[in-house]
C-alpha positions as CSV (number, residue, x, y, z in Angstrom):
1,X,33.8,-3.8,26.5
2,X,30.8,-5.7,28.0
3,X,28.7,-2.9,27.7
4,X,29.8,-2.2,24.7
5,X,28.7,-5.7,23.2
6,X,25.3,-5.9,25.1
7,X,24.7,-1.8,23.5
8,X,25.6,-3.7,20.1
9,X,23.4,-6.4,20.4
10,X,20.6,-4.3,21.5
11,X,21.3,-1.7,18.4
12,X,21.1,-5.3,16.0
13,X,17.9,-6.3,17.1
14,X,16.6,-2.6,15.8
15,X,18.3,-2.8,12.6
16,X,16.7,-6.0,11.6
17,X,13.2,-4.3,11.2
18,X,14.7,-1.2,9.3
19,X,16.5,-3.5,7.4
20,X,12.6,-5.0,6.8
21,X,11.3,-1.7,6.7
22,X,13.9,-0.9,3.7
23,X,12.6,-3.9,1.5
24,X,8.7,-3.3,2.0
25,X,9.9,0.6,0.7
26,X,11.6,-0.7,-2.1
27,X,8.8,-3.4,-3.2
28,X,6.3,-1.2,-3.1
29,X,8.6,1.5,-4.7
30,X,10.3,-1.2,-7.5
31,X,7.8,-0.4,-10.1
32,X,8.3,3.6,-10.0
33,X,12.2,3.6,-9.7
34,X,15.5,2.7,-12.1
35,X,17.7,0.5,-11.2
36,X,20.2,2.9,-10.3
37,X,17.6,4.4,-7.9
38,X,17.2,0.8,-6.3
39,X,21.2,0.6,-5.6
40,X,21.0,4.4,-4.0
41,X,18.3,3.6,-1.6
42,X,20.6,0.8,0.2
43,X,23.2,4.2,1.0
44,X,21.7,5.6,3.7
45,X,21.3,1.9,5.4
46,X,25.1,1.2,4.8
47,X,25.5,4.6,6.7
48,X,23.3,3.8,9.5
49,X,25.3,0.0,10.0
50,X,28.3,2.3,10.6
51,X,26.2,4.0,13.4
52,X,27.5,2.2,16.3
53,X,31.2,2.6,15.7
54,X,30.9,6.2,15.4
55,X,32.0,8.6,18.4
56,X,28.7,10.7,18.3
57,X,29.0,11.4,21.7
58,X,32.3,13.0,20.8
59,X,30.6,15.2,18.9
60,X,27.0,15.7,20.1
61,X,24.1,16.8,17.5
62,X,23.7,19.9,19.8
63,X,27.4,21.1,19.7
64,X,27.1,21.1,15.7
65,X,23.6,23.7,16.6
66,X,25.4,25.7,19.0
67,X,28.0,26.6,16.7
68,X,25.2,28.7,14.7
69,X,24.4,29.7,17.8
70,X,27.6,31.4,19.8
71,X,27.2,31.8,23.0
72,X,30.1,34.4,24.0
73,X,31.2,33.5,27.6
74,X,32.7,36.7,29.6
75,X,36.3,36.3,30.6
76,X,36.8,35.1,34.0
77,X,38.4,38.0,35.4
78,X,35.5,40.1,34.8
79,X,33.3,37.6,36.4
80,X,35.2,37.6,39.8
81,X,35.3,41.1,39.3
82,X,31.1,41.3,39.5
83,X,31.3,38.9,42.7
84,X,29.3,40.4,45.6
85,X,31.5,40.6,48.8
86,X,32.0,37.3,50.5
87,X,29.7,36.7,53.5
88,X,31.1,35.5,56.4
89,X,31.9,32.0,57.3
90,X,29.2,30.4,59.1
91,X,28.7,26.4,60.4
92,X,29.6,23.6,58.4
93,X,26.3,22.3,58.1
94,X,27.1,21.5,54.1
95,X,29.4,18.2,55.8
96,X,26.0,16.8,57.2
97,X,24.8,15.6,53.6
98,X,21.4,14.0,53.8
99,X,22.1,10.0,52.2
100,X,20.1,9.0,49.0
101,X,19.8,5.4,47.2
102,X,22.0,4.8,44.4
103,X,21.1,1.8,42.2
104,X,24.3,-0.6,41.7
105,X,25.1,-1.6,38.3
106,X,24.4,-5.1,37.1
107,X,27.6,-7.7,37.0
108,X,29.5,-7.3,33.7
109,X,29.8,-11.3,32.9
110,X,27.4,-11.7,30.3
111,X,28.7,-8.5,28.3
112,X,32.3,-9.7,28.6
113,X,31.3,-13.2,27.2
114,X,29.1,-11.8,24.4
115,X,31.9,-9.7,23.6
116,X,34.6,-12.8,23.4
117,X,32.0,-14.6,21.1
118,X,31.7,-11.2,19.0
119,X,35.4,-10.4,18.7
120,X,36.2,-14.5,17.8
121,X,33.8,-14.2,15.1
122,X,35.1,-11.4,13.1
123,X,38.7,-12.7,14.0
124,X,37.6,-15.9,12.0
125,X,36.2,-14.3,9.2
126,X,39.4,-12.1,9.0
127,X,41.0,-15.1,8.8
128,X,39.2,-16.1,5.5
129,X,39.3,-13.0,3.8
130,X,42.6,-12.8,4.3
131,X,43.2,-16.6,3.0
132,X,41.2,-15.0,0.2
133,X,43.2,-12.7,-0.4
134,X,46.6,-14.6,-0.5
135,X,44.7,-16.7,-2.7
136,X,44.0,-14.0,-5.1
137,X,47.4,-13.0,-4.9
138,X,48.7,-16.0,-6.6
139,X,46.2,-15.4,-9.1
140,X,46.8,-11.8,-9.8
141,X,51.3,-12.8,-10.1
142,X,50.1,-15.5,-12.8
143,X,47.9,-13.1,-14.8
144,X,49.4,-11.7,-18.4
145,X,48.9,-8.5,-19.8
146,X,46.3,-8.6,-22.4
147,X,48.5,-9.7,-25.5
148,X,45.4,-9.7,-28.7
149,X,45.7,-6.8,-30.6
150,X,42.1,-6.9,-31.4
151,X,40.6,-6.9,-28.2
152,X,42.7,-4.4,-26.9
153,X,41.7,-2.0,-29.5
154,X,38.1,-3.2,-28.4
155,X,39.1,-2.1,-24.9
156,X,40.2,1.1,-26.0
157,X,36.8,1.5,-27.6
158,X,35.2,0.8,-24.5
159,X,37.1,3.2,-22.6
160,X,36.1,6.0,-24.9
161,X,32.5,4.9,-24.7
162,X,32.4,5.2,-21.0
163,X,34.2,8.3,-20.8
164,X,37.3,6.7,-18.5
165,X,40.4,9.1,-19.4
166,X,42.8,6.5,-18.1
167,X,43.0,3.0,-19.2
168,X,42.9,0.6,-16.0
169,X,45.3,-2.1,-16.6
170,X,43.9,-5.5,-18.0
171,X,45.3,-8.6,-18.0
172,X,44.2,-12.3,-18.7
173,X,44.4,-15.1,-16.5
174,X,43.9,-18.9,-16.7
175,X,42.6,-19.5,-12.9
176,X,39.3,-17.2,-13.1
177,X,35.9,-18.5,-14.5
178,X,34.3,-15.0,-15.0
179,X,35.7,-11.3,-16.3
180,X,36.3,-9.3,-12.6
181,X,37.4,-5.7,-11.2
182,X,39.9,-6.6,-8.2
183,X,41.6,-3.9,-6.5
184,X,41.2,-1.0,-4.3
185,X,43.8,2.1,-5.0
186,X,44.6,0.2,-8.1
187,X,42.1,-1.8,-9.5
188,X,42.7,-3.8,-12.4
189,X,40.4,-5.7,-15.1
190,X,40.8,-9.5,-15.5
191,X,40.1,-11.7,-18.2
192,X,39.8,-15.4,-18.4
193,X,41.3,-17.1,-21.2
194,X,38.5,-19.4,-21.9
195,X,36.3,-16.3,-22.9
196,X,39.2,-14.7,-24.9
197,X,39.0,-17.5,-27.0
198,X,35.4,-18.9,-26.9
199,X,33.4,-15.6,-26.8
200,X,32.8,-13.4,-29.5
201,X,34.1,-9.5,-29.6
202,X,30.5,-8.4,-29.4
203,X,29.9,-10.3,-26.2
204,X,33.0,-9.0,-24.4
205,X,32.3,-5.6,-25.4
206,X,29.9,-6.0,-23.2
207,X,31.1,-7.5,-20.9
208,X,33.7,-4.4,-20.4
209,X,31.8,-2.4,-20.5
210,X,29.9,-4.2,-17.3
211,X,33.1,-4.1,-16.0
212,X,34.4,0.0,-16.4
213,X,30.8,0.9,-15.3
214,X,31.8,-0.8,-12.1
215,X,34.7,1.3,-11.8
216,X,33.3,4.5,-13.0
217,X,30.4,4.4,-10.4
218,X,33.8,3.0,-7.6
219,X,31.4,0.0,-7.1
220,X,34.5,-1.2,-5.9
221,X,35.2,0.9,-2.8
222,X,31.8,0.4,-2.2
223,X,32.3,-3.9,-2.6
224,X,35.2,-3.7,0.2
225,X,32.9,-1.4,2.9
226,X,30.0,-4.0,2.0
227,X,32.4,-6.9,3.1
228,X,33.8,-4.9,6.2
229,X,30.1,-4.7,7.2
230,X,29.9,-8.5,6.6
231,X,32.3,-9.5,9.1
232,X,31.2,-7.0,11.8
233,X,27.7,-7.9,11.5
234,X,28.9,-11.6,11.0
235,X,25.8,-13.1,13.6
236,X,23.1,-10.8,12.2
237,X,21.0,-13.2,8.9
238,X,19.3,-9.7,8.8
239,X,22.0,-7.5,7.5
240,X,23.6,-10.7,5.3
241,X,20.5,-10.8,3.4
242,X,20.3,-7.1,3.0
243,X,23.8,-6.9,1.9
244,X,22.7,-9.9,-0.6
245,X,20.2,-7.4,-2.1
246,X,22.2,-4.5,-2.2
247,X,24.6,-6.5,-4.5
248,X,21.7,-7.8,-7.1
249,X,21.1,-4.0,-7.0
250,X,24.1,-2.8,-7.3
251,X,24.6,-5.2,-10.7
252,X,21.5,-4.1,-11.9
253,X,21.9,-0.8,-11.9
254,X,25.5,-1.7,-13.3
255,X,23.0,-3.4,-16.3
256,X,20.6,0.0,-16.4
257,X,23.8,1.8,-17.2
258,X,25.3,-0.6,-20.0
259,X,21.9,-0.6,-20.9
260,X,21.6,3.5,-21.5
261,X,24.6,3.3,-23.6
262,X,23.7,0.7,-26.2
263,X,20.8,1.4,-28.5
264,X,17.4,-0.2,-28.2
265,X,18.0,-3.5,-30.4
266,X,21.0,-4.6,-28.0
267,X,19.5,-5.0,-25.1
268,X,18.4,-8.9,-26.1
269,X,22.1,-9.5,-27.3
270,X,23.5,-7.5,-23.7
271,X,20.7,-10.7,-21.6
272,X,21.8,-13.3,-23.9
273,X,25.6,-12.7,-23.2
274,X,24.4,-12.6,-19.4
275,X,22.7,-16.1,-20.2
276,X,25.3,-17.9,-21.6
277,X,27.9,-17.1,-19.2
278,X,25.8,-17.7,-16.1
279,X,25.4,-21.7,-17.7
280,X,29.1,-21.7,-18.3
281,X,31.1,-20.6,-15.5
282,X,30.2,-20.7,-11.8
283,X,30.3,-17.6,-9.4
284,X,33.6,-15.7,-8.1
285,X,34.9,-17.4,-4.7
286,X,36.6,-14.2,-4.2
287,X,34.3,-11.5,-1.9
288,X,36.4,-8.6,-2.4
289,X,36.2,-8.9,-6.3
290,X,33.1,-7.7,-8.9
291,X,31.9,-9.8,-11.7
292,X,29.5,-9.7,-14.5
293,X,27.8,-13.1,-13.0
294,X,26.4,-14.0,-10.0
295,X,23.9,-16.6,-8.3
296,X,21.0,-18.2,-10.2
297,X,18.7,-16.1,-8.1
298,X,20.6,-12.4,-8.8
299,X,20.8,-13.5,-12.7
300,X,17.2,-13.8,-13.1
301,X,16.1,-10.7,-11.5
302,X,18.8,-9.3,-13.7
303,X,17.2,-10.5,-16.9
304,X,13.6,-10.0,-15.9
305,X,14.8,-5.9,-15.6
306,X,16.7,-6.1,-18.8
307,X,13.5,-7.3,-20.6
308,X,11.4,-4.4,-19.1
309,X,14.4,-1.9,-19.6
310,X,13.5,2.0,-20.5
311,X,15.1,5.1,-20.3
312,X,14.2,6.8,-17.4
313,X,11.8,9.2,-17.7
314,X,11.9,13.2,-15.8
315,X,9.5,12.0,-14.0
316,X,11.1,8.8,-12.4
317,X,14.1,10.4,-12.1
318,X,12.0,13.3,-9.8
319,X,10.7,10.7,-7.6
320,X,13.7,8.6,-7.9
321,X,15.5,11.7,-6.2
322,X,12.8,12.6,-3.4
323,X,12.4,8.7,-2.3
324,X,16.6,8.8,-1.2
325,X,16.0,11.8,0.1
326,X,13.1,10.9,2.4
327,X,14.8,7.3,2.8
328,X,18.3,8.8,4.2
329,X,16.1,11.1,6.6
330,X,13.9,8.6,7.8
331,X,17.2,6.5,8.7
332,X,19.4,9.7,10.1
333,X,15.7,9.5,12.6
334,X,17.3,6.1,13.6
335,X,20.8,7.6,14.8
336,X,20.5,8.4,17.8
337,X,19.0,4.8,18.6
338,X,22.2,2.9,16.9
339,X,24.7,5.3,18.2
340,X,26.6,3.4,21.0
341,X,28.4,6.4,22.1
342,X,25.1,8.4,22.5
343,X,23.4,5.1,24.2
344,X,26.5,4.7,26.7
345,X,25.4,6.9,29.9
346,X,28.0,5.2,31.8
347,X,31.0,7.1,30.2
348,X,31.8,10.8,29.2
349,X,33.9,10.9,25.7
350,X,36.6,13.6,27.6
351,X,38.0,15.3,24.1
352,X,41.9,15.4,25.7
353,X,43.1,16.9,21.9
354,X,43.8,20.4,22.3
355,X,44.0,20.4,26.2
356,X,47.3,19.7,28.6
357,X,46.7,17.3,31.5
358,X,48.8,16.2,34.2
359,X,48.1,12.4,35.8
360,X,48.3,12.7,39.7
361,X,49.2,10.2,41.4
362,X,47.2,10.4,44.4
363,X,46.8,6.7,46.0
364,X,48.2,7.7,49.5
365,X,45.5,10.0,49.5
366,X,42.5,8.0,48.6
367,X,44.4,4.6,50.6
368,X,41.9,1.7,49.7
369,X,39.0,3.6,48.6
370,X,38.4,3.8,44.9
371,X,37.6,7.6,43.6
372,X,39.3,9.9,41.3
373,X,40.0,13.7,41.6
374,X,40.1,16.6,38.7
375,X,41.2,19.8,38.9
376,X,41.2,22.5,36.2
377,X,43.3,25.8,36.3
378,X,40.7,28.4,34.1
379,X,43.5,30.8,33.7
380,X,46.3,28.5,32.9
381,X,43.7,26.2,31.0
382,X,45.1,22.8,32.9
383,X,43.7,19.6,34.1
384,X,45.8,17.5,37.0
385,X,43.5,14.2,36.7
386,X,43.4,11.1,39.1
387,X,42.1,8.1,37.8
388,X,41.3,9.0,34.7
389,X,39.5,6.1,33.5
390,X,37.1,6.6,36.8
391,X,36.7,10.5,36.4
392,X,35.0,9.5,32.8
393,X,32.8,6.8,34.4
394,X,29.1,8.6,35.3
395,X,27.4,8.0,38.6
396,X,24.2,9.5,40.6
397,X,25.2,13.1,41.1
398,X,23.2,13.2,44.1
399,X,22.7,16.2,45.9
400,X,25.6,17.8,44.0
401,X,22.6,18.3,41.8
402,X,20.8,21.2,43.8
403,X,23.1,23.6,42.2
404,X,21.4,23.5,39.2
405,X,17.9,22.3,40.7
406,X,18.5,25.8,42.0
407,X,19.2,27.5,39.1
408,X,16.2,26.0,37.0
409,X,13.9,27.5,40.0
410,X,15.9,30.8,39.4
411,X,15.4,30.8,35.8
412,X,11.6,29.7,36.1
413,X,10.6,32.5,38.7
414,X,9.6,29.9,40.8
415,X,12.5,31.7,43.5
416,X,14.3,35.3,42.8
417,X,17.3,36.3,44.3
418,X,15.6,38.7,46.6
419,X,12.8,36.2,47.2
420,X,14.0,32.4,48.0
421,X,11.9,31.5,50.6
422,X,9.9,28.8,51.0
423,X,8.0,27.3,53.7
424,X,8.3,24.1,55.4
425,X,5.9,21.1,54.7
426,X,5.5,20.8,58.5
427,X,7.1,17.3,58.5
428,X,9.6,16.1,60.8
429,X,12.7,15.1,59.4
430,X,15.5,13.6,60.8
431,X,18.1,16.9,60.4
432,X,16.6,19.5,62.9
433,X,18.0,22.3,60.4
434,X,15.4,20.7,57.7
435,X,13.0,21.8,59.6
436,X,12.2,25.0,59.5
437,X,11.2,27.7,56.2
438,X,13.9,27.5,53.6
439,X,15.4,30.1,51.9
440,X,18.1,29.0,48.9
441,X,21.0,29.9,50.8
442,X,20.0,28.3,53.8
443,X,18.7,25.2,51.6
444,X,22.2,24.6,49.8
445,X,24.1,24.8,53.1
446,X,22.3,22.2,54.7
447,X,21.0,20.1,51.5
448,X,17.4,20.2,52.3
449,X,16.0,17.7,50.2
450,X,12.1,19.0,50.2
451,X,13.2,22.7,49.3
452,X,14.6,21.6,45.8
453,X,12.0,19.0,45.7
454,X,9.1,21.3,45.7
455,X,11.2,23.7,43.1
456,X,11.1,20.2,40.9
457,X,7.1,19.9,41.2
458,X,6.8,22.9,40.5
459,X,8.6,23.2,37.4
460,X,7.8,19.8,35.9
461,X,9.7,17.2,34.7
462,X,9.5,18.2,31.1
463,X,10.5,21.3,32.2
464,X,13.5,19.8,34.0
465,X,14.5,17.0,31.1
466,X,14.5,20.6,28.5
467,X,16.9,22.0,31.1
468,X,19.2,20.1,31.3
469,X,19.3,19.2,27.8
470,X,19.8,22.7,27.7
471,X,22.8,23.0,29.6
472,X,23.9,19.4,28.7
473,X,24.1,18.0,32.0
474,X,25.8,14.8,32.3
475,X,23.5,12.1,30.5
476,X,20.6,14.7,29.4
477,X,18.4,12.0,31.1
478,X,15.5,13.2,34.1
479,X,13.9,9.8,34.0
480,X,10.3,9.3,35.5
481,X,10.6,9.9,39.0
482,X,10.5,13.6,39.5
483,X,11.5,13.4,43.4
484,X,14.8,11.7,43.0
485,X,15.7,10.9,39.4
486,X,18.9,13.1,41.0
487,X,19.9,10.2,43.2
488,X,18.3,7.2,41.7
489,X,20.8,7.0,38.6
490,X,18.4,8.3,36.0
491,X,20.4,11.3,35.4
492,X,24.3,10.6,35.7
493,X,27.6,12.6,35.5
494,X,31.4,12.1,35.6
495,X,33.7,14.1,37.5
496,X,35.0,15.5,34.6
497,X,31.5,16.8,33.7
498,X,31.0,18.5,36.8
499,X,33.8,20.4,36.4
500,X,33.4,21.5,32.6
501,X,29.8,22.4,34.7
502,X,31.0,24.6,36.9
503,X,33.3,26.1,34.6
504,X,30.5,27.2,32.6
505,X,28.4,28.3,35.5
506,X,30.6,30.4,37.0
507,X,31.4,32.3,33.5
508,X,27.8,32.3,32.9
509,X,28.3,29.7,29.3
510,X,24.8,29.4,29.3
511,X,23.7,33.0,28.6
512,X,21.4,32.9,32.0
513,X,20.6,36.1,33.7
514,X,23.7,36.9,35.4
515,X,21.9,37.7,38.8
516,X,20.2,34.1,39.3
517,X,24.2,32.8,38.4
518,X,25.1,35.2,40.9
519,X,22.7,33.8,43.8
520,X,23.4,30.6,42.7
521,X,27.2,30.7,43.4
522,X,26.8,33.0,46.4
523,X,24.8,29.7,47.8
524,X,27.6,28.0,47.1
525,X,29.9,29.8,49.5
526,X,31.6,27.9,52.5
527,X,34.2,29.8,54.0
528,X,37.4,31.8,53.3
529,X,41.4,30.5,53.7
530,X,44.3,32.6,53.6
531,X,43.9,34.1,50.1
532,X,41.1,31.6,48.8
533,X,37.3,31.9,48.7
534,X,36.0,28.3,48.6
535,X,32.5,27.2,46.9
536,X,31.1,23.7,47.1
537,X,28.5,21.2,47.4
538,X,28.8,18.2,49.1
539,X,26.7,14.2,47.8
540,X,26.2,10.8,49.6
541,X,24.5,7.7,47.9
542,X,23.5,5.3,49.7
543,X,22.6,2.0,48.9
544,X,21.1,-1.0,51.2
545,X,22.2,1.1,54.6
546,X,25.8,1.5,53.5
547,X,27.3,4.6,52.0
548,X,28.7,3.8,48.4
549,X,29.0,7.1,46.9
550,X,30.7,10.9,47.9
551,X,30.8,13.4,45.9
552,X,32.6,17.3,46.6
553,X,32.3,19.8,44.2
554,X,33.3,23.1,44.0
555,X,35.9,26.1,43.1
556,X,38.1,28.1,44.9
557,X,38.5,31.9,43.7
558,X,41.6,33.7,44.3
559,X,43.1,37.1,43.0
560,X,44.6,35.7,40.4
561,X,43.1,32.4,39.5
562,X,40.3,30.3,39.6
563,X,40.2,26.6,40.1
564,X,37.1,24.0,39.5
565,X,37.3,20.5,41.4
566,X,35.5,17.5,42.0
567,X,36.2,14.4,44.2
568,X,34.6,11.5,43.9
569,X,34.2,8.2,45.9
570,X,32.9,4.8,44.6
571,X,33.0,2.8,47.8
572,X,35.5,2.1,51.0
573,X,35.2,4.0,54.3
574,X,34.9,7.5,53.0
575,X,32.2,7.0,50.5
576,X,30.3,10.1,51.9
577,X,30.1,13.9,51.0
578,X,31.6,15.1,53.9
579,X,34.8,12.5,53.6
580,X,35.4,13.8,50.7
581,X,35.2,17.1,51.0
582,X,37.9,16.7,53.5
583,X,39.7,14.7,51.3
584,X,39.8,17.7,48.8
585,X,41.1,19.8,50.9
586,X,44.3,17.4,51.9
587,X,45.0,16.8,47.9
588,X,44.3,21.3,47.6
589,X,46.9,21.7,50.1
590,X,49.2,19.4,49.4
591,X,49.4,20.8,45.6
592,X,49.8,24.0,47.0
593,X,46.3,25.6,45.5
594,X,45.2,25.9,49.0
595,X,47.2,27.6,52.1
């Protein structure tokens, strides 16, 4: 939740210069465009405030391509079926996993405080809409049905003139100053006595008609989103001011449309009515409510438009047109920017609709160490999860990466199947196994750093941030540093990731050449158990000296299924690759997956 509130702070500070932006536009634009056209432009920014609540990550921008795109993924028993014969086991050189730094996350204080503040804010301005609204409520049990005979003939008139096919219901009241629309799935007209009796027909003809065009065009659904937006934006002077504008718009093009419907010698008669009830009666306390007055400030610009009033023109209504359009895509540009979900790297939205998972409880196995564990069945399309909450945080994948570090050099041409090697730097490193010439297998078994560095420089990092924006690798994010943006938390996954990964590797998802996805899992392969093959890759972070991070990834094939796992660990005494690759095999065997 902390993270949450610093993301949401970060995304206000943006919106305040589109919100800006959006009133230069429509001053430069005010001239050239109706009033309606004024109201429609404030659409796409009442879209983009509801940005950050969205769960875009849920449903990435790329998924919605893809699925023009189909990808058809061969069944996994045909895939096992095109395995090459498993070579035999050799040393367990993939334990000795070469440590990286890991940057720690910062504490979570300030985000949990900003948060409190936040969340009392919109609790007290709950608290005084909802005063509001039990204030309104006494109102609305006092009001009458409208009784005169004449005006409700008037009313019948207006209902014809605006096209409505059903009457709303209308009543009069003695506690409102000003005629109002109040309701949301059954909005009702109201009517204060005092201009019943002191205001003549003409003058609440129009202001009905005000009143139906505000139902006709549901300003009223759009008054109760507006306020909603009010209350979660309560801190930002920004957004109140813009939604201060969109309301003098929104009653202006209410005006343009009374306006259209009366003939060319009533327009005077329509600003006079607006005139005199603006110096009688005061605005509505009521935020949830629509009225044909307002403020001082809204009343004037609303008489200044009715004095330049004209139809609009083909023209205007052309330009009108194009200017939303290229407004609404100049804001969907700011999306990805405002959309908390996309900005949050530190969690993976897991979709668990559809799927069947099984918690585990496996805290004898990981004793005081804090990790989680997932393991998915691809034939019997089940997940057994430990921790969940921790197998959807993202962390350094460390040098579980070099499986697809591998399979970008594979797809580049940089290495081939047949031809992998590459030869050693000359510099001494601490593992004696490092060096020597690498060729991939070699390389994956014991983690050589350097070979998958030099497939990195060689293919770029634009290169690698399309890739793995191409397979949708964890956060999508290379960073800057091409030699370990790997360890140094630019790019991060979740366990739960890694295994969707594999999944797709091994079944070849990403329409790869089936040969480097072949070579690629063959580098994979550690040894053989009973009835099991078993593929992994082992990661260690390390941060200040000490070991904070151990990752084991993998899959174990078998003549009838196919399981993907990952284990990881955040910190305690087996916060290292090889620890947890042990680990995985003591949780394996003691679910029975492995003999």
């Amino acid at each position: 939740m902390g993270d949450y509130a610093v993301q949401f702070l970060i995304c206000n500070a943006l919106i305040c210069p589109v919100a800006v932006m959006l009133l230069a536009v429509k001053r430069l634009l005010r001239k050239s465009l109706t009033g309606r056209m004024q109201y429609l432009l404030w659409f796409p920014f009442l879209g983009l405030l509801a940005v950050p609540f969205l769960p875009l990550e849920a449903l990435p921008l790329s998924s919605w391509l893809k699925a023009f795109r189909p990808v058809s993924a061969p069944p996994l028993e045909s895939a096992m079926e095109g395995a090459a014969a498993l070579p035999p086991a050799g040393a367990l050189g993939w334990m000795e996993d070469f440590a990286m730094t890991v940057s720690e996350q910062a504490s979570p204080g300030i985000g949990l405080l900003l948060f409190a503040l936040w969340m009392a804010g919109i609790a007290a301005m709950t608290g005084l809409t909802l005063l509001s609204v039990l204030r309104f409520h006494g109102i609305k049990r006092s009001a009458l049905p409208l009784q005169s005979p004449v005006l409700r003939r008037l009313y019948q008139d207006c209902l014809l003139e605006m096209g409505i096919p059903r009457p709303l219901p209308i009543y009069s009241t003695a506690f409102l100053t000003t005629p109002v629309i109040a309701g949301l799935f059954r909005p009702c007209i109201y009517l204060p006595i005092h201009v019943i009796s002191d205001c003549p027909p003409r003058d609440i003809r129009y202001m009905l008609l005000h009143e139906l065009s505000h139902y006709r065009r549901r300003d009223y659904v759009v008054n109760c989103l507006m306020h909603m937006v009010r209350i979660l934006y309560w801190f930002n002077p920004a957004v109140w001011y813009a939604l201060r504008e969109m309301k003098t718009d929104r009653e202006i093009a209410c005006d343009a449309h009374v306006l259209g419907m009366l003939e060319a010698d009533a327009y005077e008669s329509y600003g006079t009515t607006l005139i005199d009830l603006a110096q009688k009666v005061s605005r509505s306390a009521f935020p949830f409510v629509i009225g044909i007055n307002g403020g001082m400030a809204q009343m004037k610009k609303r008489i200044l438009h009715i004095a330049r009033y004209q139809k609009a023109s083909p023209r205007q209504a052309l330009l009108g047109s194009f200017s939303c359009i290229a407004i609404a895509v100049f804001m969907l540009g700011f999306v990805p920017f405002l959309s908390i979900g996309a900005a949050d790297r530190s969690r993976y939205a897991f979709r668990e609709q559809g799927r069947t998972i099984s918690a585990l409880d496996l805290q004898d196995f990981f004793g005081q160490s804090r990790g989680s564990f997932v393991l998915y069945d691809a034939q019997n399309h089940t997940w057994q999860i430990y921790n969940q909450e921790l197998a959807q945080e993202r962390t350094a994948p460390v040098s579980t990466y070099k499986i697809y570090s591998a399979l970008l050099g594979l797809e580049a041409g940089i290495i081939s199947p047949e031809h992998s090697r590459l030869p050693w730097d000359g510099r001494q490193y601490d593992l004696p196994s490092w060096n020597r010439d690498q060729e991939l297998p070699s390389a994956m078994e014991h983690s050589v750093n350097w070979y998958f560095q030099a497939i990195d420089r060689q293919a770029g990092l634009p290169a690698i941030q399309d890739f793995i924006e191409e397979i949708g690798y964890g956060s999508c994010t290379a960073g800057e540093d091409i030699a370990s943006y790997w360890a140094d938390s630019s790019l991060v996954i979740s366990p739960i990731e890694q295994v969707e990964m594999l999944q797709k590797l091994y079944c070849n998802q990403f329409g790869f050449s089936q040969e480097n996805i072949q070579a690629v899992k063959d580098s994979l392969f550690l040894y053989t158990e009973g009835h099991s093959a078993v593929y992994g890759k082992t990661g260690t972070g390390n941060a200040d000296g000490k070991n904070i991070l151990g990752w084991f990834i993998g899959f174990l094939e078998q003549e009838d299924h196919v399981y993907f796992f990952a284990t990881n660990i955040r910190d305690g005494e087996l916060a290292f690759g090889s620890a947890a690759a042990e680990l995985t095999f003591s949780i394996l065997s003691g679910l029975g997956v492995l003999d």
